[in-house]
N, C-alpha and C positions, 0 to 999 in steps of 0.2 A: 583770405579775403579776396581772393583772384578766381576766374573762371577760365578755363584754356580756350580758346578761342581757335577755328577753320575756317579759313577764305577759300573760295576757290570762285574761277570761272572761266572762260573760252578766252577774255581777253588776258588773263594773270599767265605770266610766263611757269610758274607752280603754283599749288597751293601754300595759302602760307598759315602760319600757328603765330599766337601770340595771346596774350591773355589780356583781360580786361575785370574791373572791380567791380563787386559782387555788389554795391552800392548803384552804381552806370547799370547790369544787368536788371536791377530790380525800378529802378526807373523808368527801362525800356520795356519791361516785364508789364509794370502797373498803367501805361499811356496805351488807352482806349484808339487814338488818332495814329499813332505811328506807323506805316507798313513799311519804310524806308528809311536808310538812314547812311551818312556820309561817315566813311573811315577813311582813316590814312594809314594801313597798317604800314609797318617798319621794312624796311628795304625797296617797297614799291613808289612811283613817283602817282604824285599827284592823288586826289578823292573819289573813292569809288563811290559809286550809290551801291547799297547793300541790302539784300530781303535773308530775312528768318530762312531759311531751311528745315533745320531739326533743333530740337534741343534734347539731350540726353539726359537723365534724373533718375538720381539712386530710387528701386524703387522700395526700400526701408524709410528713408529721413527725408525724398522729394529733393533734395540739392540737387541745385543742376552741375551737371558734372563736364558737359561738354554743348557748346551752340556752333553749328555749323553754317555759316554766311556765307547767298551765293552772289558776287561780283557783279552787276550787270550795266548794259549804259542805261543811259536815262531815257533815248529813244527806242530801243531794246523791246520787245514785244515778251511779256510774262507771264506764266501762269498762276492765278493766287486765288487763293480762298478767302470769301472774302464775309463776316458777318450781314447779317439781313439787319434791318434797325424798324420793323414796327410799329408803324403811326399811325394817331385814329383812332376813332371807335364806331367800330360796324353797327348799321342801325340793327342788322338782325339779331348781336350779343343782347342790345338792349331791350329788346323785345322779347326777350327770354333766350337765346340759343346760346349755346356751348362752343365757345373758341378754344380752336384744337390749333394748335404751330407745330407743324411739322418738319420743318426745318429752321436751322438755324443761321447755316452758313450758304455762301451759292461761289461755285468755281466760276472765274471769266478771265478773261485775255485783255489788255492793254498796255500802254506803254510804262516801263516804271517809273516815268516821273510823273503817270496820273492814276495813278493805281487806289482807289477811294476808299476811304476809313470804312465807309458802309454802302452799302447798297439800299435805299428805304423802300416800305410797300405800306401802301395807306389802305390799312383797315374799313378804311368807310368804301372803297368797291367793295366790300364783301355785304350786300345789297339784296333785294327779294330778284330774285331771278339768277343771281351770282352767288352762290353758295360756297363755291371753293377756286382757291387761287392756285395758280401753278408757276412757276419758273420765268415760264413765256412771259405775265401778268407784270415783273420788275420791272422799271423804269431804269434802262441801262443811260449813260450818259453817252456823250460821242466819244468813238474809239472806244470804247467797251463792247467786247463781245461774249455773248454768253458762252460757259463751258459744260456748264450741271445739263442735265436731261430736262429740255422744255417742259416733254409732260409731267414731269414729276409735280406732286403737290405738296407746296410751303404752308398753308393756313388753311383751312378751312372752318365754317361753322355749323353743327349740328343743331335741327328743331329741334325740340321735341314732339313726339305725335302728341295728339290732344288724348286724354283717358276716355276708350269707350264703354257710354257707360250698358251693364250688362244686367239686365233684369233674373233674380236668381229663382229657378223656381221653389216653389212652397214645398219643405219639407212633409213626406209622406211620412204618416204615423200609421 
């Protein structure tokens, strides 16, 4: 019922091990909001703020077999990956076009204590003139700095060309 547990970070005199229930794991596994979270592992003084690193999982049965937790302070500048969240609805879908998401997540820099569940991009820019969205397009907050490649593109939406139509010549007999 235990998961082994790794801390580590620049401020930790070692890394330390210690384990945690696969109950606590699956809690923090299932919350949509969480990037952060306060530990007190055993022999160190005081609560660290803590981000996800890796998680390890059989890849037979999916157990996680090992989660490696990095230490950081809370004004600490971090890099995280972080979900896109999707709002809106593009007038051009409704008008017939095809929404394409090309991404899902977007890498940025800020502090860990404001490090954001999501980063949102509202669908309705995707507009007659704006066809596709890129990176650049997210609405970062303060102290967020982009990490992903500006020009890449997260969503875009495809016309369709209109059928032209094609007069067939008259079979020769």
């Amino acid at each position: 019922g235990y998961i082994p547990v790794t801390v580590y970070g620049k401020n930790l005199k070692q890394a330390l091990s210690y384990q945690i229930l696969q109950l606590d794991y699956l809690r923090l596994a299932l919350s949509k909001v969480i990037q952060t979270i306060e530990g007190n592992p055993k022999g160190e003084q005081g609560k660290h703020l803590l981000l996800i690193k890796s998680i390890e999982s059989n890849p037979l049965t999916q157990g996680v077999l090992n989660i490696q937790f990095q230490a950081v302070e809370p004004n600490e500048p971090v890099e995280v990956v972080v979900p896109i969240e999707y709002t809106g609805a593009s007038p051009l879908v409704q008008a017939g076009g095809i929404l394409l998401l090309n991404k899902k997540t977007v890498k940025i820099q800020c502090s860990a204590k404001n490090i954001p569940a999501t980063i949102k991009y509202n669908l309705v820019n995707l507009a007659p003139g704006k066809q596709i969205a890129h990176y650049s397009d997210l609405e970062l907050g303060d102290g967020i700095v982009l990490k992903s490649n500006v020009g890449q593109i997260i969503a875009k939406v495809s016309m369709p060309q209109a059928a032209k139509e094609t007069a067939t010549p008259a079979a020769k007999k």
